[in-house]
C-alpha positions in Angstrom: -12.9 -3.8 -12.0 -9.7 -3.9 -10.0 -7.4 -6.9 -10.4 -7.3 -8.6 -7.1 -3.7 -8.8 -5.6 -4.0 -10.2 -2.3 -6.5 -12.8 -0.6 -6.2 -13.2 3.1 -8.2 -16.3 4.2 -8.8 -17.5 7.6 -10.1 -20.2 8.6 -11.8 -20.1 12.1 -13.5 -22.4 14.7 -14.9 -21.7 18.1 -11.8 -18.5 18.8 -13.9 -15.7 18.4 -12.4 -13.1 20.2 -9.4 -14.4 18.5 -10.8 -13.7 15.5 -12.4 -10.6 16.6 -8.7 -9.1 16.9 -7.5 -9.9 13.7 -11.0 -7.9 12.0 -9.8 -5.6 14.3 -6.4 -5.4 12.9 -6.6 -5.6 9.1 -9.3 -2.7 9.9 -7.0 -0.8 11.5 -4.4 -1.2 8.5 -7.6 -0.3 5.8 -7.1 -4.0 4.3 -11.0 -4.5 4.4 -11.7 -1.3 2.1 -8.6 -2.1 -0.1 -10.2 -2.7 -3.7 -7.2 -4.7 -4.1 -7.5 -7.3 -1.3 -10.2 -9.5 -0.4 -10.8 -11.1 2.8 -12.8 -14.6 3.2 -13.1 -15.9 6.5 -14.4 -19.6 7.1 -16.8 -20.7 10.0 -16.5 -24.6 11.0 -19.3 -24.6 12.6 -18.2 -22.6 15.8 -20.7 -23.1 18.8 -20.3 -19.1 19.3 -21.7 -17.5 16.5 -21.2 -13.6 17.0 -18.0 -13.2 15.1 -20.5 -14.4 11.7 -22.9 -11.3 12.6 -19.9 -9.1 12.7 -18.5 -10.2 9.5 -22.1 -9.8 7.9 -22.2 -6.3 9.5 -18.9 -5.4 7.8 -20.4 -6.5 5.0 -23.4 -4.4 4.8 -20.8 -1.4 5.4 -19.2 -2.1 2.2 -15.9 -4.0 3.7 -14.3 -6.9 1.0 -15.1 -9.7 3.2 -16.5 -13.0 2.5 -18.0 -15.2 5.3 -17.7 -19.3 4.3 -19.5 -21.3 6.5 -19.5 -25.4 7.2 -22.0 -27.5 9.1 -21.0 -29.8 10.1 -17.6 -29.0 11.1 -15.9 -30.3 7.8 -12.2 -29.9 9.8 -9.3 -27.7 9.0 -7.7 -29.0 6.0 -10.8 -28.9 4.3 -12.3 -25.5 5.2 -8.4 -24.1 3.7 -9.6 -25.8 0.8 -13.3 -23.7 0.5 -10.8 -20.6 0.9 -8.6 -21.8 -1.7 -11.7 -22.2 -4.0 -13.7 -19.1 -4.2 -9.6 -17.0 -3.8 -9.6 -14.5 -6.4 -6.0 -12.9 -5.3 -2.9 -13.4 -7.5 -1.2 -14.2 -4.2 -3.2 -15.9 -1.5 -2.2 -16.2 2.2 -4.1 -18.5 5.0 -4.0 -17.3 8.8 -5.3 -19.1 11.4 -7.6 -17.0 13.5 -4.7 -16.3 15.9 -2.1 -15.5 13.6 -0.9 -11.6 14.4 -1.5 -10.0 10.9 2.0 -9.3 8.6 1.7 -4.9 8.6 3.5 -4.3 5.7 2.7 -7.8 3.7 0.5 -6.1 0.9 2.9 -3.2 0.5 6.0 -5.6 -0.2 3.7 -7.4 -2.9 2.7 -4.7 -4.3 6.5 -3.5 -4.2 7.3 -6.2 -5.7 5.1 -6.7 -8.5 5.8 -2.7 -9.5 9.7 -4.1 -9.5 9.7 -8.2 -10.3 13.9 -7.9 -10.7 13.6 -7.2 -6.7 14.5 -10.7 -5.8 
C-alpha cells in the first residue's frame, strides 16, 4: 500500500455550492485519484444535504474521499479535530469549504521530500 503524503481536510457547514467548487477543483487537478492523497471532508450537520450524496457518489467511483459527518452540529474547532483524527497523510492541510485550492501544493511536497536540503 502507498504511503500517504498528503491529507486535505475540509471541514463544511451549510456552503454547498461552496463546497461543490472545491470537489470540483481538486478533481480537475486528479487529487481525488491520487493514491498518495486522501481527502476527508466533514459535515456539521448542514441543513442542505446534497454535497454528502456527491461525496458518496465519488466514492462509489473509486475517488480517495472520506465523508465525516456530526449531528448535532459539534462546531468548527471540533469537526478540525475528527479530521485531524482519522488523517493518515505525513502532511495534513485543513481548508475551509471556501478556501481556493493551492495548484501546485502536493507537487512542492512531494519536491521537497525527494530533496529535504531544499529549505
Amino acid at each position: 500500500m502507498t504511503k500517504l503524503l498528503l491529507t486535505i481536510g475540509i471541514p463544511a457547514y451549510n456552503r454547498t455550492q461552496h463546497l461543490k467548487k472545491r470537489l470540483c477543483e481538486l478533481k480537475k487537478l486528479d487529487y481525488l485519484k491520487n493514491s498518495k492523497i486522501e481527502i476527508i471532508i466533514h459535515d456539521n450537520d448542514s441543513a442542505d444535504k446534497s454535497h454528502c450524496q456527491l461525496i458518496k457518489k465519488l466514492q462509489a467511483d473509486g475517488n480517495n474521499i472520506s465523508l465525516l459527518e456530526s449531528s448535532p452540529n459539534i462546531g468548527m474547532i471540533h469537526g478540525c479535530a475528527k479530521i485531524l483524527k482519522v488523517a493518515q497523510g505525513q502532511w495534513i492541510t485543513l481548508l475551509g469549504d471556501d478556501d481556493p485550492i493551492l495548484i501546485h501544493s502536493f507537487d512542492f511536497l512531494s519536491l521537497f521530500k525527494k530533496n529535504k536540503k531544499c529549505f
